[in-house]
C-alpha positions in Angstrom: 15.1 -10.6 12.9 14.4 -6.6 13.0 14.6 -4.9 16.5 10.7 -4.3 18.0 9.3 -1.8 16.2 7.6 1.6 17.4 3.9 2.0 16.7 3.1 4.9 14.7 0.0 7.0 16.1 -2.8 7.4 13.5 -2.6 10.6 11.6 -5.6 12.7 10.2 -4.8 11.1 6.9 -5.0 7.7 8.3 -8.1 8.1 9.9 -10.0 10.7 7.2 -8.4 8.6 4.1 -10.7 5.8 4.2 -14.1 7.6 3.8 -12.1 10.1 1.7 -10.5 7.8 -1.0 -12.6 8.1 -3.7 -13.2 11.6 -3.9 -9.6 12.3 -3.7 -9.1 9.3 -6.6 -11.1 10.9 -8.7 -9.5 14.3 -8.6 -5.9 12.5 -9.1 -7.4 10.3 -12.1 -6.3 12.7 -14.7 -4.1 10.2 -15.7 -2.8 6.4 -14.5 0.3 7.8 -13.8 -1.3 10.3 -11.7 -3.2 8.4 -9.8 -0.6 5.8 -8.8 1.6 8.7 -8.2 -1.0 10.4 -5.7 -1.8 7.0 -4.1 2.0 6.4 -3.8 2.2 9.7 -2.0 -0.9 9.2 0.4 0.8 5.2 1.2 4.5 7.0 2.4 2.6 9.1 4.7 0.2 7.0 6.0 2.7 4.1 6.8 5.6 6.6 8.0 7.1 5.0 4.8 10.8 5.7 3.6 9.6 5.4 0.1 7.0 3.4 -2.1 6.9 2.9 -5.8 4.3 1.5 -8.2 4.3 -1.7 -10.3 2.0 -1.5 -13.5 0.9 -4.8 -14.4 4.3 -7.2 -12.8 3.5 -10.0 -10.5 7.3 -11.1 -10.2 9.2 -12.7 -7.3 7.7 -13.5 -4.4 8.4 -10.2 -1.8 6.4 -10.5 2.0 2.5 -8.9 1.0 0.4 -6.8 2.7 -2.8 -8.5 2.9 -6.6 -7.8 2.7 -7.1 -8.1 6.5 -4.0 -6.1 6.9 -2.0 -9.0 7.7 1.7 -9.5 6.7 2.6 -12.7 5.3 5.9 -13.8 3.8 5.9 -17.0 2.2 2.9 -19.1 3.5 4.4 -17.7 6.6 1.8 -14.5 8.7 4.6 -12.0 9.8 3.5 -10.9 13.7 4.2 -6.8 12.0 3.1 -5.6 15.5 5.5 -8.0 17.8 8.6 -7.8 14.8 8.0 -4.6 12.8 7.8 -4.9 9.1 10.1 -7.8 7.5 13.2 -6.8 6.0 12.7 -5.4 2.1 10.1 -4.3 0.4 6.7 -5.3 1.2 3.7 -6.0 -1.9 0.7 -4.0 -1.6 -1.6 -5.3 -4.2 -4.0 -3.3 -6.8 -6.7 -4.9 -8.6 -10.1 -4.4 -9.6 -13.3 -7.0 -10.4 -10.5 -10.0 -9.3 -8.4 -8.6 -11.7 -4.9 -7.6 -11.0 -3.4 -4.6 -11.8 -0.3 -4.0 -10.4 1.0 -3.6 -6.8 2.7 -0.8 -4.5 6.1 -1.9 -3.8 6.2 -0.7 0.2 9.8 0.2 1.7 9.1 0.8 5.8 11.3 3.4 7.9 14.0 0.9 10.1 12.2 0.8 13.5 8.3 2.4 12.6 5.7 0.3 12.3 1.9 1.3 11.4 -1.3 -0.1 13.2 -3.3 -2.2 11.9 -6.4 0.2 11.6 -3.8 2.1 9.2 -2.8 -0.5 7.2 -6.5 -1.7 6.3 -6.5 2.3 5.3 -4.1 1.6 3.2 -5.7 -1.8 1.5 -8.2 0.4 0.9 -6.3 3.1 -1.2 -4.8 0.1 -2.7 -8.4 -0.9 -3.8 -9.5 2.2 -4.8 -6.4 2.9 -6.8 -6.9 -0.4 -8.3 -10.6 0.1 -9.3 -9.7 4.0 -11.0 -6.9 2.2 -13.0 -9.0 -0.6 -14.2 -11.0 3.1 -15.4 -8.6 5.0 -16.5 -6.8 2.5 -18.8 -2.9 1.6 -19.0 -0.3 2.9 -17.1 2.8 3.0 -18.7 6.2 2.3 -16.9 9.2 5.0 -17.1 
């Protein structure tokens, strides 16, 4: 079990990026790659991450995911983020649009940071917005 986490105070991005999202979506929509690439961005500083990458289309293995209520869960299992920090590898951060899915941030925390809650709905929401623009923009293709 990970060592108790610090909390990481809420940045200006975390707190402006929610009513911000879509304008800032649109301006990055140039392309799918783009966007996932701006979104990817926005997640690593938002959540202190060490690094985050984008999965067009793949819903394989079964990592820990970030939820819609900005839950953890791994397995069945809900992961207590604030009381344990983030579980160990790389957490799902799923995209879709109209119940559709679209992909998924793969999330890899910084040892020993952990982000609020109110940042990690922030970052459900980029995750829906992103989702919504892709389902616009068309497919993304993978490097």
């Amino acid at each position: 079990m990970p060592e108790r986490s610090t909390p990481v105070p809420l940045t200006h991005l975390s707190i402006t990026a929610g009513a911000r999202v879509k304008e800032r979506l649109a301006q990055a929509a140039r392309s799918p790659e783009a966007l996932a690439e701006h979104v990817r961005g926005q997640l690593i500083d938002l959540l202190q991450l060490q690094g985050c990458r984008f999965e067009y289309g793949r819903l394989i293995g079964h990592p820990p995911r970030l939820e819609q209520n900005g839950d953890v869960v791994v397995g069945r299992r809900h992961w207590n983020v604030e009381r344990h920090g983030w579980p160990d590898g790389e957490i799902a951060l799923r995209a879709t649009a109209n119940g559709r899915y679209l992909g998924r941030f793969m999330l890899r925390p910084t040892p020993g940071v952990v982000a609020p809650l109110q940042a990690r709905l922030v970052a459900v929401t980029l995750a829906d917005q992103a989702g919504a623009a892709l389902d616009t923009a068309g497919p993304l293709l993978d490097a």
